[in-house]
N, C-alpha and C positions, 0 to 999 in steps of 0.2 A: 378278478371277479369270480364268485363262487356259481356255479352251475347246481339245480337239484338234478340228483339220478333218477328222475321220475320218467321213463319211457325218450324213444330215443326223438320223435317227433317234437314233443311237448321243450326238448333241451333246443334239438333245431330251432324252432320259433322264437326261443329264448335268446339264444345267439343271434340270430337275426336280427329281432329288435334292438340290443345292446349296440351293433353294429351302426343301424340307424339312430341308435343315439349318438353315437360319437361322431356323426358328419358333422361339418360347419358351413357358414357362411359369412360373404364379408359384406360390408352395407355401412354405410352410413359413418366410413372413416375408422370401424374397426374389426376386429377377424373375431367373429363365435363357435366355439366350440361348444359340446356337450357331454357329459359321462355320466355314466347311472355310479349312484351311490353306492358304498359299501364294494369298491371294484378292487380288485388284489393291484397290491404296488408292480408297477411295471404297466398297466394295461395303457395301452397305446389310446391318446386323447385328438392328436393332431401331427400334422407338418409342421408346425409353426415357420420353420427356418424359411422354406419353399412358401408357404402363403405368406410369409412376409415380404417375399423378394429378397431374400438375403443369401447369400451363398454359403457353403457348408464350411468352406477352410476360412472366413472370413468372420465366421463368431469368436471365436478364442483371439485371435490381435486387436477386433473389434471392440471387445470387453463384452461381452452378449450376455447380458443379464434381466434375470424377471425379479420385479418388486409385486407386493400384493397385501394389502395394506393387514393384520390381522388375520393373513390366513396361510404366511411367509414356507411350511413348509408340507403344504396338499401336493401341489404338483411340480416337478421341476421338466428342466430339459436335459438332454443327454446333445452335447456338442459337440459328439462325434456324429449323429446323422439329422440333428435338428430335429427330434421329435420328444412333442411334449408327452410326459407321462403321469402316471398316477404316483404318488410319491411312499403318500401313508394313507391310514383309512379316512373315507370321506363319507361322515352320518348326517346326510341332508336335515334329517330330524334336531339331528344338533345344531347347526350351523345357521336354520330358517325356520326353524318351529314349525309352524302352520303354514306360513306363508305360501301363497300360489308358485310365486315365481323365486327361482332359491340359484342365484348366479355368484363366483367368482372372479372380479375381476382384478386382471393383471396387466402391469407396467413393464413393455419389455424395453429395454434400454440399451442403444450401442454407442457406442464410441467415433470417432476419426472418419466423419462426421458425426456429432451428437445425434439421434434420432429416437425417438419416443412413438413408439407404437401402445395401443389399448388392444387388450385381448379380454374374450367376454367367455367363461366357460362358464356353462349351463348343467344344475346339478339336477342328475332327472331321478326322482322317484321308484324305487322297488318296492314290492312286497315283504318290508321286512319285519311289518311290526303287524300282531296279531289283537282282533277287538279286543280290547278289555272291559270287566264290568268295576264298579268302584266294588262292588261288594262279591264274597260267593255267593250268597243266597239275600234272597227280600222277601221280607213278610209284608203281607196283606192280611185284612182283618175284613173281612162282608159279609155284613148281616145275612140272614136267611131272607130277609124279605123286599132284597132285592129283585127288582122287574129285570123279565129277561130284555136282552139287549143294551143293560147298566153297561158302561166302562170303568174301568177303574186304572189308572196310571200307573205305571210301572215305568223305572229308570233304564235306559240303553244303554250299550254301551261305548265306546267311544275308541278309534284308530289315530294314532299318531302319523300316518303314512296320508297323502293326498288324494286328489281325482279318486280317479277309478278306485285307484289301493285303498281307499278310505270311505269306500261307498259300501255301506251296511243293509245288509237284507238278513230280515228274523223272522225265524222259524222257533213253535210253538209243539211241543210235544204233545202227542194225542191225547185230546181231553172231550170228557162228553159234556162239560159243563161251560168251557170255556175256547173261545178264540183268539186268534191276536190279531187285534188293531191298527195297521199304523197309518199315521197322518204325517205327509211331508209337504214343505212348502219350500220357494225359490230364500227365502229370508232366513227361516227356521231348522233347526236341526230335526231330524224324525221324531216324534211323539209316540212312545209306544203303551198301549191300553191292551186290558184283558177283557173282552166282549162278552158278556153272559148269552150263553147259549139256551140253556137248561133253567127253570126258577132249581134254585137251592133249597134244601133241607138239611138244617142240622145234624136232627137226631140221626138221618140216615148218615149223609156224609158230614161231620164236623171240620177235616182236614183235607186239603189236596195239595198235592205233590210233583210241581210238573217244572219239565227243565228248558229256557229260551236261550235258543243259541242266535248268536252274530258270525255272520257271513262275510268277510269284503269283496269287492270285487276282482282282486290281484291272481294272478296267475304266477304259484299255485294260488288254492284259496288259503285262506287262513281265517278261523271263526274259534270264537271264544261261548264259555255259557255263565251262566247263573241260574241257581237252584230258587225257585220259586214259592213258598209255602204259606199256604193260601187258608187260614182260619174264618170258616164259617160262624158269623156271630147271630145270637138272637136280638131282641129287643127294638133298637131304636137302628129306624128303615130308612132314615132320611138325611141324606148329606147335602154340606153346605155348598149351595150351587153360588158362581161369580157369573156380574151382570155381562162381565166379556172373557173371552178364554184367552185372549193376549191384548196387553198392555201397552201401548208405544209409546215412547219419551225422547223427546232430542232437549241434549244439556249441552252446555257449552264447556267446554274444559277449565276455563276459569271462574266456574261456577261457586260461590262461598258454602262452604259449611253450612250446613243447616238447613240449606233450602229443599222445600218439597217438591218431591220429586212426583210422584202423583199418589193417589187414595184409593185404594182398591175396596169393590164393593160386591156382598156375598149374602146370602140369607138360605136361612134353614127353616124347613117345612115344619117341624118341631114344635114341639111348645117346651117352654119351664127351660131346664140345664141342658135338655136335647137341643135346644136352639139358641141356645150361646156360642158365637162363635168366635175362635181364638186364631190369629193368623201369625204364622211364622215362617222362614225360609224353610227351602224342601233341605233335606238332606245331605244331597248330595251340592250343594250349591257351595260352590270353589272358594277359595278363602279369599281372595280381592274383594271379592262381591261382599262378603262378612266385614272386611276393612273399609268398604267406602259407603256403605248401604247399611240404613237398621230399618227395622219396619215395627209398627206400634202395634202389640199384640191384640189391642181392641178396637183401635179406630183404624187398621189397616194400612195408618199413612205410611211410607217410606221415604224417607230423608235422608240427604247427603251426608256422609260424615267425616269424607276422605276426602282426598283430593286427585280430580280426574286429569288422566296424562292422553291427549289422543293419543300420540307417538308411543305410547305403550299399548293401550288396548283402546280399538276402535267403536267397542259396543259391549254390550253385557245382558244376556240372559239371566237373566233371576226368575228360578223358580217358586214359587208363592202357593205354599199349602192353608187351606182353611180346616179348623176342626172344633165338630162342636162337644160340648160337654156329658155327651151322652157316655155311658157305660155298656154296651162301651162305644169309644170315640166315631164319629163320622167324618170325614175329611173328605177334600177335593182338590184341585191344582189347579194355577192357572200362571201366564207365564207375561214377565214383563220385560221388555225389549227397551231399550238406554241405551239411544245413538249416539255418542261423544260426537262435539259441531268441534272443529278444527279455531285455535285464535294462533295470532302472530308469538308466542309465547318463547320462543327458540330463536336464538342468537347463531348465526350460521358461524360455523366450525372453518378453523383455517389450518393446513400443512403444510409445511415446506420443506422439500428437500434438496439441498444444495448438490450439485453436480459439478461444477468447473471451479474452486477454490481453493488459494486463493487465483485473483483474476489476473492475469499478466496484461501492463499498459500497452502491449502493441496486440490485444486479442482482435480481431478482426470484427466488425458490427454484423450483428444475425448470431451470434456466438450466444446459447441455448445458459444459462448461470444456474437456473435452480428451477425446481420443479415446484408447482403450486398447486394445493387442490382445494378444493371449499367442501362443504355440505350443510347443510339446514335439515332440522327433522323433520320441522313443522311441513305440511302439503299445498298443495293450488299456487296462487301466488305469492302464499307467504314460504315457501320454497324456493322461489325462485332467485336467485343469488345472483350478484355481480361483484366483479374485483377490480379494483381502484389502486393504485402506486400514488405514493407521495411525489412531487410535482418540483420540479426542478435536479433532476437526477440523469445521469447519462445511463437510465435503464426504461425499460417500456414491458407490460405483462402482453402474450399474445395467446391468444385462445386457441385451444389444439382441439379440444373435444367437452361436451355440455359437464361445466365446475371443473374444468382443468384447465389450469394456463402454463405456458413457459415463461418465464425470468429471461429477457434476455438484453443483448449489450447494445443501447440504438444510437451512442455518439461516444467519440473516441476519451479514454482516457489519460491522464496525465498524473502518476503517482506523486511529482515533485510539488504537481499544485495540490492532491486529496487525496493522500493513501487509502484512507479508507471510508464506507459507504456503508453510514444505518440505515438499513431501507425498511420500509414500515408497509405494510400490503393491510388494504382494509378490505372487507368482505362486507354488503349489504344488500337485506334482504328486498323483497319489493311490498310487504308489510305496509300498515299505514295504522301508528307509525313504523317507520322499518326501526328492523334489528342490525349492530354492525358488531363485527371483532375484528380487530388487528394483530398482527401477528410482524413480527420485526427479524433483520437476519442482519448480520453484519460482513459486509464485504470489502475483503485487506486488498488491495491493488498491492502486486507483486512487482519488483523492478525491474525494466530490462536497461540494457546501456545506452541510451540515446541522450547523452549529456557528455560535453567532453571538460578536463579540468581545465579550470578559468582563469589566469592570476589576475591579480587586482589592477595590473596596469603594464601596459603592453613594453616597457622597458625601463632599467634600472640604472640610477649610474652611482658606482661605485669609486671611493677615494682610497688606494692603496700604497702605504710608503711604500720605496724601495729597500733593497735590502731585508725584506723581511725574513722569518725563520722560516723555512720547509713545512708544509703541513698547517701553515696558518689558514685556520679561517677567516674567510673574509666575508662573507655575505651569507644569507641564507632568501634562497626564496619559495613560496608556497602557494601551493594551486590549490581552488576545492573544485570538489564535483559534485553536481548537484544529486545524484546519484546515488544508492544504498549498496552498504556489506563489500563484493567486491567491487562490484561494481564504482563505488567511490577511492579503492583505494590506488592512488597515486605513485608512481614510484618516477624517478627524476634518473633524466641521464644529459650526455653533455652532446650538442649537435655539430659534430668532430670535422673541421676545416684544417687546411695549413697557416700558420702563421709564420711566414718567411718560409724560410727551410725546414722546419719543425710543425707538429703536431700541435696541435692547442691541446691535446690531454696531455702534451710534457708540463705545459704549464699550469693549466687547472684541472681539478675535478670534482665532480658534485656526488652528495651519497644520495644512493638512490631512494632511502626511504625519510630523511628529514630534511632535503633539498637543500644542505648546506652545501655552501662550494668555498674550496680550498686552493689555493696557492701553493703547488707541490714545490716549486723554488724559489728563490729567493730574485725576485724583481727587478730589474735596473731600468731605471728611468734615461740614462743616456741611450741606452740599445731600445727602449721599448718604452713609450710613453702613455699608448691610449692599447689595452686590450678588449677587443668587441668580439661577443661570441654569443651561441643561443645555446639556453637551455630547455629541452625537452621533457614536459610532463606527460605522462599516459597512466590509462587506467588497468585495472584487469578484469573490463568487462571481455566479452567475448560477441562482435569483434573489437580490440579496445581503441580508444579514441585518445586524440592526445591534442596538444599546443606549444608553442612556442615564447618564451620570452626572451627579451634580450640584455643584456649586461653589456654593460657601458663600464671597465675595470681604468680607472684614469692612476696611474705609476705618477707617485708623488718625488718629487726629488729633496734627496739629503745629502747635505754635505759630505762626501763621499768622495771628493777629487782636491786635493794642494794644486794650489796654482803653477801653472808650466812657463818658465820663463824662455821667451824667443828671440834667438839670435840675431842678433844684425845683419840687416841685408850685408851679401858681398864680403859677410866676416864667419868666423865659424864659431864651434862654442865655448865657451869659458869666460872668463872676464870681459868687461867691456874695458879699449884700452883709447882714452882721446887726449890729443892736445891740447892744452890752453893758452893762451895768452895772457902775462901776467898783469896788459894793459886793459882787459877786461873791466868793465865797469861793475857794477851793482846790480843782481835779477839777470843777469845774460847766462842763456843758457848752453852747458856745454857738453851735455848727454840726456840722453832718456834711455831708462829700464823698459823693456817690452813684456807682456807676462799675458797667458790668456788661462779660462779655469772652463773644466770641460762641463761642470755642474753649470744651472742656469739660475734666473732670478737672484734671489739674494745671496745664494749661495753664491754666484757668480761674479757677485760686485767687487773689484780690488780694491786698496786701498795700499800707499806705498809708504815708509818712513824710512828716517836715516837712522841706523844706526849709529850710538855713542861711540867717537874715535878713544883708543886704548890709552888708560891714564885721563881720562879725561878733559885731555885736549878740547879746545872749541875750531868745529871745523867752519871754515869760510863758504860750505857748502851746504844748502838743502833740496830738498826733492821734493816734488810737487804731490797733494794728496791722489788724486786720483788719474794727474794723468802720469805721473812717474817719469813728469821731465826734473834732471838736475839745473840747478842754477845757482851762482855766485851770491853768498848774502850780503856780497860788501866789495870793495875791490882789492884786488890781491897787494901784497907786494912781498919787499925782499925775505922776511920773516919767514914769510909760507915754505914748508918742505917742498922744492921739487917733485915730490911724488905722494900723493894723494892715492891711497887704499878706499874708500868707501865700500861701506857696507848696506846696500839695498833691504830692508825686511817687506817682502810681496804677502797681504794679507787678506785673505776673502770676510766674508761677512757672516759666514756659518754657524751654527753651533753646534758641538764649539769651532773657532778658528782653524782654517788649517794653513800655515804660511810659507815662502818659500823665500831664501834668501840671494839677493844677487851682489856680485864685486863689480864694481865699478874702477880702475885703477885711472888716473889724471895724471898727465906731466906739465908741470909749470914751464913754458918755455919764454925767451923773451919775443916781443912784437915781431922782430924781424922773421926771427923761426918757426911761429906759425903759420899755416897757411893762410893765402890769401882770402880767397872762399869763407875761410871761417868765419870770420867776423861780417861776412853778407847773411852767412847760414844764423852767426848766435843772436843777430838784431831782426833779422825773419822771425827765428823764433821768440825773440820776447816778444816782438809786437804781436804777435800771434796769441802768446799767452796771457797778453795784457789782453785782448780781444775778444778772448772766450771767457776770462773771470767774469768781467762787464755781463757779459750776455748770461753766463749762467745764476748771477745774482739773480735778473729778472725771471730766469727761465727757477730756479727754487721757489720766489715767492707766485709766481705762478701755479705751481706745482702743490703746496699749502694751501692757496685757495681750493682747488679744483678738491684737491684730498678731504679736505674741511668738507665741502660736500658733499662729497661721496658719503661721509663715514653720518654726518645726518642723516640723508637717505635712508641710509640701509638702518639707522635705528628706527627709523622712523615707520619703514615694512616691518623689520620684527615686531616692533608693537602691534603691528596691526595684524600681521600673518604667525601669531603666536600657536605654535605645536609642538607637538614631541618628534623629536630627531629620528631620522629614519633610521630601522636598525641596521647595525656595523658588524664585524666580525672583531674579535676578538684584539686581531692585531690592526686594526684599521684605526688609518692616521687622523679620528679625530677630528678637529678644526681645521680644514685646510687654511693654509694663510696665500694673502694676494700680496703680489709682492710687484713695486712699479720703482726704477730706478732712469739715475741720469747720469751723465757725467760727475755730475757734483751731489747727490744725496739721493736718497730715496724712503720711501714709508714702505709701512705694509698695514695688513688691516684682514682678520681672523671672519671670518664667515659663519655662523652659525648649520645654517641650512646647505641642501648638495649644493656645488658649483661645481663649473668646469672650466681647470685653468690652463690657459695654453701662453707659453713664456715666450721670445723669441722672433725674430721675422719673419719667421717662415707663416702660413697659416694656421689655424685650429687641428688636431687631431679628429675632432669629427664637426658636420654641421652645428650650427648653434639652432635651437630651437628658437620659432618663428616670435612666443609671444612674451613678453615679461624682459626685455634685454635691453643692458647701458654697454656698452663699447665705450672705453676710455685710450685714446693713443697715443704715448707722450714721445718724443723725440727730443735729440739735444739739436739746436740752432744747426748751420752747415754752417760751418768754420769759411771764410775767404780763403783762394788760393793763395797758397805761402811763395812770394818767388824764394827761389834757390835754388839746392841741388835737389838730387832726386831723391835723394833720403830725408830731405827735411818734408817734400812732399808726399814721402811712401809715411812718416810720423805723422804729416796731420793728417792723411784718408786713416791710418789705425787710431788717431784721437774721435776722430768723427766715429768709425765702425762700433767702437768701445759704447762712443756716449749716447748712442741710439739703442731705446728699449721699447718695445709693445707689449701692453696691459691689455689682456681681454676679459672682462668680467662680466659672468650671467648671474640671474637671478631668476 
């Protein structure tokens, strides 16, 4: 702020005042300050930090910032001691024109917590601008035969600066003919007249010379002049006088074109051309007034011709000269006052200024989003403004200070159900009818990780042959997250147990980013039948979430093992070696081949033949299909070699085949040389084997039936439960097959859709699920006890063990 060097008291007073301009007050919810205009950058305005309550090392982590709508860089803060200053120059005259009251107002804004303070800085008036006239000099024209005490009008002149600074006092340079006159009122600007002292004389004095100076009242002063020159006329003494010296008019701002505005009315004492009189604006009359006003030069009306703005100018002085036609001219002034009446005409104004986006869905509710302000031009009640949010939104506007609100967050979020949020804010006036505007912002809901990844169903079961290659894939499974960016992305690992004495990652492993899992070795279904294991998906939120599914890996069996042939109780191994009797009948049996296969199901089924004796020979001997007893096909006699070689072929049911051969060697003895026993043991056993064919005829076509319908059923669900096959991996076995056998035959029967097949007597590999299940359990007959020895009894418990199977089938 600049100081005058005008004596040392007069600068004290000066500082002084400036001082008590810059105090403040708080009131009414917000902090005022004050500064005199035109103050040097730096000049200290306020505390702001300290009268906000706010502490000094806490503005800079805070974000401490002032907004100010159109006036962004008058004043700033320095955050190192919290005090507001003067920034750049500040020309009240610029920034409020005329107006009384000429304020700044500013938004200061902190962070961690949001909070929204209003600061009011008050721009206070100097002496900086000196009267001016519109003109250097004004001529006047007065006849000589004017009466003393005539006025005649003369133009003021006029201060850009307010109050006091703008309050005009005129002074009149010494004159013996003339005075000055001035007239002031509470409505009117001063009127200033030159007062006839003296009656005039031409021929004496024809001209005068005299200079009016303006005064303000500012400290210092400051006064402007114009030159005055005043022509003494002869002739015609009589100017046109009007029936009032001011005029009032109240128009409405949306007044049309054209309408009269009112009639001014004037007459001159004259006769002939001296009392015609001609009416036109005075001179000095501002150009608006010329754009919205004409006046008729002989019937004095004036008419609209523009269009009136209250919000622009509240009123209008028009000055109104009358002049009659004399030679020369007589003229007079009068003034006409046009109050603009306020209408609803102005749509209040909307801003927004976003603060917190985008919105994070775990933002806490009171959480401040965006900043809102209104304004209206127009005055009274059609000023009066309210804001309005669009009606089903998890936001609510709250009123902080008069046409300010806060955006803020009044029910929780959830990105997964609405990312994002048009919000549309109406503004209306209290008008009748009112005025509205809208104003729209869009708000993105930001993600955080409160969704964990989901699979489609909480466990899987998998069909895997054995023997597979290393590195096969076999399954793939997939989680989603409902979740965005990282947040959703997945990565898979395996949920690491012992399986036996081993790790489950020797045996599987999953990748972590497309949740396939592999089979790092190669299977066996004897060692390992049902692998149950979980796979773990998580995300990379922070902190990340995860779940579980489970794999259900069911080891399919392949023919993979040759049947093992087993030795005879009480003998060791090699050939089987028996005597016969050549008095033996027809079907008496005089050996059984023993063989078991470590594969199961069909793979496991035997099946025995004789091989052809060398040359072609027809042997007296055959061997039974499936139980691999030998027996006589006829009865022996002398012909028959003594020694009997047979050749056993042991064959499973695989594919392909794997078989195993067994020697059988016979010695033909006569009746006496056989054992006794023996022919108790070989007529046990054919009645035995006559016993079980019987039974297993019935026990096959039983067996047909039951299979018959099975195999309708399950066409009969496919039709109806018709889908697409769950996906397999690469080496996955496909169609399991079910597989149900007996001593004497067996089917099987391919499955479309998963099952879980468990072979064998023992139980299932894992529970069977509760709903949708046929169990089917076939068994061969129990054979009667065989009298005899104890081998013929240890062959029929292994006929019986052989020809007992259980079938488990889910669906």
């Amino acid at each position: 702020m600049l100081f005058p060097r005008q004596g040392g008291k007069g600068a004290l007073r000066l500082l002084l005042s400036l001082l008590l301009l810059a105090t403040w007050k708080t009131g009414s919810g917000q902090v005022h300050y004050s500064v005199a205009e035109e103050a040097k950058h730096g000049t200290f305005v306020g505390r702001i930090a300290q009268d906000l309550g706010l502490e000094l090392a806490e503005l800079v982590p805070r974000l401490f910032r002032v907004a100010s709508k159109g006036h962004g860089d008058l004043l700033e803060v320095n955050l190192q001691n919290g005090i507001l200053f003067v920034n750049s120059r500040i020309d009240r005259e610029e920034l409020c024109g005329r107006s009384a009251e000429c304020s700044i107002h500013l938004e200061v804004i902190v962070d961690r917590p949001l909070q929204v303070f209003h600061v009011v800085v008050e721009v206070k008036d100097i002496n900086d601008n000196r009267p001016v006239f519109r003109a250097r000099e004004q001529r006047l024209f007065i006849p000589e035969s004017r009466l003393v005490d005539s006025r005649f009008p003369i133009e003021g002149a006029a201060d850009e600066d307010i109050g006091t600074n703008a309050l005009l006092t005129y002074t009149l340079s010494p004159s013996d003919y003339f005075s000055l006159d001035v007239q002031a009122s509470d409505e009117l600007s001063k009127s200033l007249s030159l007062e006839l002292r003296k009656s005039l004389d031409r021929e004496e004095t024809p001209e005068l010379h005299l200079l009016l100076t303006a005064t303000d009242g500012g400290k210092p002063e400051l006064e402007g002049t114009v030159q005055l020159l005043i022509t003494v006329l002869d002739v015609n003494d009589n100017t046109p006088l009007f029936a009032q010296a001011v005029y009032r008019v109240h128009l409405l701002e949306s007044t049309a074109n054209g309408t009269l505005v009112t009639t001014l009315n004037a007459s001159d004492a004259d006769e002939g051309v001296n009392g015609e009189i001609v009416f036109s604006f005075g001179s000095d009359v501002p150009l608006n007034i010329q754009k919205n006003f004409k006046i008729d030069s002989n019937s004095g009306e004036i008419r609209l011709i523009g269009r009136l703005d209250y919000e622009e100018t509240k009123s209008y002085e028009i000055q109104v000269k009358a002049v009659d036609k004399g030679n020369p001219p007589m003229s007079n002034h009068c003034k006409v006052l046009v109050k603009v009446l306020d209408v609803n005409d102005n749509a209040p104004q909307l801003a927004i200024t976003p603060l917190s986006l985008p919105v994070r869905e775990d933002t806490p509710l009171g959480t401040v989003i965006a900043f809102v302000s209104v304004s209206d031009r127009d005055s009274g009640v059609y000023g009066q403004v309210t804001c309005s949010l669009m009606p089903h939104i998890p936001f609510k506007l709250v009123s902080t200070f008069k046409n300010y609100y806060s955006l803020v967050l009044d029910s929780a979020l959830d990105r997964e159900s609405v990312a994002d949020y048009a919000l549309v804010v109406t503004a209306r006036d209290a008008g009748s009818p009112s005025l509205s505007a809208t104003a729209s912002m869009s708000v993105e809901v930001a993600d955080v990780n409160d969704n964990a990844p989901a699979f489609a169903q909480p466990e899987y079961t998998v069909f895997v042959k054995e023997n597979n290659p290393p590195g096969c894939h076999i399954f793939t499974v997939s989680a989603r997250d409902a979740d965005a960016q990282e947040n959703a992305l997945v990565s898979y690992s395996l949920v690491e147990r012992r399986v036996g004495e081993r790790a489950l990652s020797s045996y599987v492993s999953v990748h972590a980013e497309s949740g396939k899992v592999y089979a790092l070795q190669p299977l066996d279904h004897e060692e390992l039948e049902l692998l149950q294991f979980q796979v773990s998906a998580r995300d990379a939120g922070v902190p990340p979430l995860g779940s579980n599914v489970t794999l259900q890996v069911f080891v399919l069996d392949e023919n993979d093992n040759a049947p093992a042939l087993l030795p005879r109780p009480g003998a060791g191994g090699g050939a089987v070696s028996e005597l016969v009797s050549r008095s033996v009948g027809a079907g008496h049996v005089v050996a059984k081949v023993r063989a078991v296969d470590a594969d199961s199901g069909y793979n496991a089924w035997l099946s025995y033949e004789l091989r052809p004796a060398a040359g072609g020979a027809r042997s007296p001997f055959r061997v039974a299909l499936y139980t691999g007893e030998i027996s006589t096909t006829r009865t022996l006699d002398e012909a028959d070699s003594p020694r009997q070689r047979l050749l056993v072929l042991v064959k499973d049911h695989g594919e392909p085949a794997l078989t195993a051969t067994a020697t059988v060697l016979l010695s033909l003895v006569e009746s006496g040389q056989a054992p006794k026993a023996s022919s108790r043991v070989l007529a046990g056993a054919a009645g035995a084997e006559t016993a079980l064919l019987d039974v297993n005829v019935y026990l096959i076509i039983a067996i047909c039936a039951v299979s018959s319908l099975l195999v309708l059923t399950l066409l009969l669900y496919t039709a109806l439960r018709c889908s697409a096959p769950p996906a397999e991996g690469a080496c996955a076995p496909g169609k399991p097959t079910l597989v149900c056998s007996s001593a004497v035959g067996s089917w099987s029967y391919s499955q479309q859709r998963r099952q879980r097949v468990c072979s064998g007597e023992g139980p299932p590999p894992a529970p069977p699920p509760p709903a949708s299940k046929t169990d089917l359990m076939a068994f061969s007959p129990s054979l009667p006890q065989v009298p005899g020895s104890a081998e013929e009894r240890q062959q029929s418990s292994e006929s019986e063990h052989l020809g007992k199977v259980s079938l488990s089938c889910r669906f």
